[in-house]
N, C-alpha and C positions, 0 to 999 in steps of 0.2 A: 476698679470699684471694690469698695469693702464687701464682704458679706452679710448676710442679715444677722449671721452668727457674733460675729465682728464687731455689727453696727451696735448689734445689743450688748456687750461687753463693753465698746467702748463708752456709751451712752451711760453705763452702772457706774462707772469710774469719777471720782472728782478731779482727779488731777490728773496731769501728765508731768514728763520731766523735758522740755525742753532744749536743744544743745542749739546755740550758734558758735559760728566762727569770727571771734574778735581781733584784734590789730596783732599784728608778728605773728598771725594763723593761731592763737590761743584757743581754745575750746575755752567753752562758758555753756554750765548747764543749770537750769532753774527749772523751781516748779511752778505752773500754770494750772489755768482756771483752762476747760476748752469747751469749744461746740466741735461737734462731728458731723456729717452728711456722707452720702458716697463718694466722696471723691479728697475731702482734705478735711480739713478744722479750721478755726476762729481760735484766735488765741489775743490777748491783751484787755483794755478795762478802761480805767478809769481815767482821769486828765495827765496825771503823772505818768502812767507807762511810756510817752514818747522818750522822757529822761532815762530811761532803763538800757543796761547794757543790750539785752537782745533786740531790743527797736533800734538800738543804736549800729549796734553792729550790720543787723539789715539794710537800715537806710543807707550803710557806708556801700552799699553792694556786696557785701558775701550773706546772698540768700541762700546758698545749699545750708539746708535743718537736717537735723535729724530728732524725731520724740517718742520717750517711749513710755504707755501705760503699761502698769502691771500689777501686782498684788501678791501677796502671799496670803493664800488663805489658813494654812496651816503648817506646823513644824514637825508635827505628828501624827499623821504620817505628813509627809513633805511634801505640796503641792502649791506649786506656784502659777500662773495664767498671765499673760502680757501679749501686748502685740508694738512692734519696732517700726517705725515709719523715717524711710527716708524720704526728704522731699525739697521742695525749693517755696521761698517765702517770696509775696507781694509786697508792693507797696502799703503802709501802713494805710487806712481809710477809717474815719470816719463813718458809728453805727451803734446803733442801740444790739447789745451783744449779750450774755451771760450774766455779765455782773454791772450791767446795767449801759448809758450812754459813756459812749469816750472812743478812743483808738486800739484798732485792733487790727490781725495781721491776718490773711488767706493763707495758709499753708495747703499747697498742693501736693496730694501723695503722688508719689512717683514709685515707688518700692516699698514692699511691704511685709513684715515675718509675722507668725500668729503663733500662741503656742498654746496647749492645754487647756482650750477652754472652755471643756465643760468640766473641766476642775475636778479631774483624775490623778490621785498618788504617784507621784513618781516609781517606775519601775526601777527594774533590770537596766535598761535604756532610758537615757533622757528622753524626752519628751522633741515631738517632730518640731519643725517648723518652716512651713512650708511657706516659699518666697510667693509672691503675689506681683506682677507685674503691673502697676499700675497704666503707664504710657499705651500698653496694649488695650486700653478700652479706652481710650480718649477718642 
């Protein structure tokens, strides 16, 4: 399960970046619209997204995703904040979602990284990022 820390960060966020795995194992990564909850996201839209590479590649069966929010808040000093989700995609369904009625995908977390986010200057040290096991609270 995300944290409330987590939840709230991700919730601020408009986008994520999306990866599936396309034909001859290609990576393909785009940016999404998402909803969030404790356990995965909503990601897709309108009538057209079934045509799109990532529905596509899904529906071919290679659901291992991986998506990741993030941000740069500043260059000056250097602070950046994201969190990295591995996870495995559903069946495409049918649901009034984010950006209105159409097709959209469950993305289940399964593995999880966070980093910086209450949006602290980069040190001495990168910044932690602490893995999250998702499967362990299922």
């Amino acid at each position: 399960m995300f944290s409330s820390e987590e939840l709230a960060y991700l919730r601020s966020q408009p986008l994520a970046r999306l990866a599936t795995l396309g034909a001859g194992e290609q990576p393909d990564v785009v940016p999404v619209a998402f909803e969030v909850d404790e356990t995965g996201f909503w990601v897709g839209g309108g009538a057209t997204v079934v045509t799109t590479r990532k529905i596509r590649n899904i529906v071919a069966g290679r659901r291992r995703v991986a998506l990741v929010v993030d941000d740069l808040v500043s260059l000056q000093p250097f602070v950046a904040r994201g969190v990295r989700v591995y996870g495995t995609a559903g069946e495409p369904a049918e649901r009034i979602g984010l950006v209105g009625p159409g097709t959209y995908v469950r993305i289940t977390a399964e593995v999880s990284w966070a980093w910086n986010l209450d949006g602290k200057p980069a040190a001495d040290e990168w910044y932690e990022t602490p893995r999250t096991d998702h499967s362990a609270h299922s």
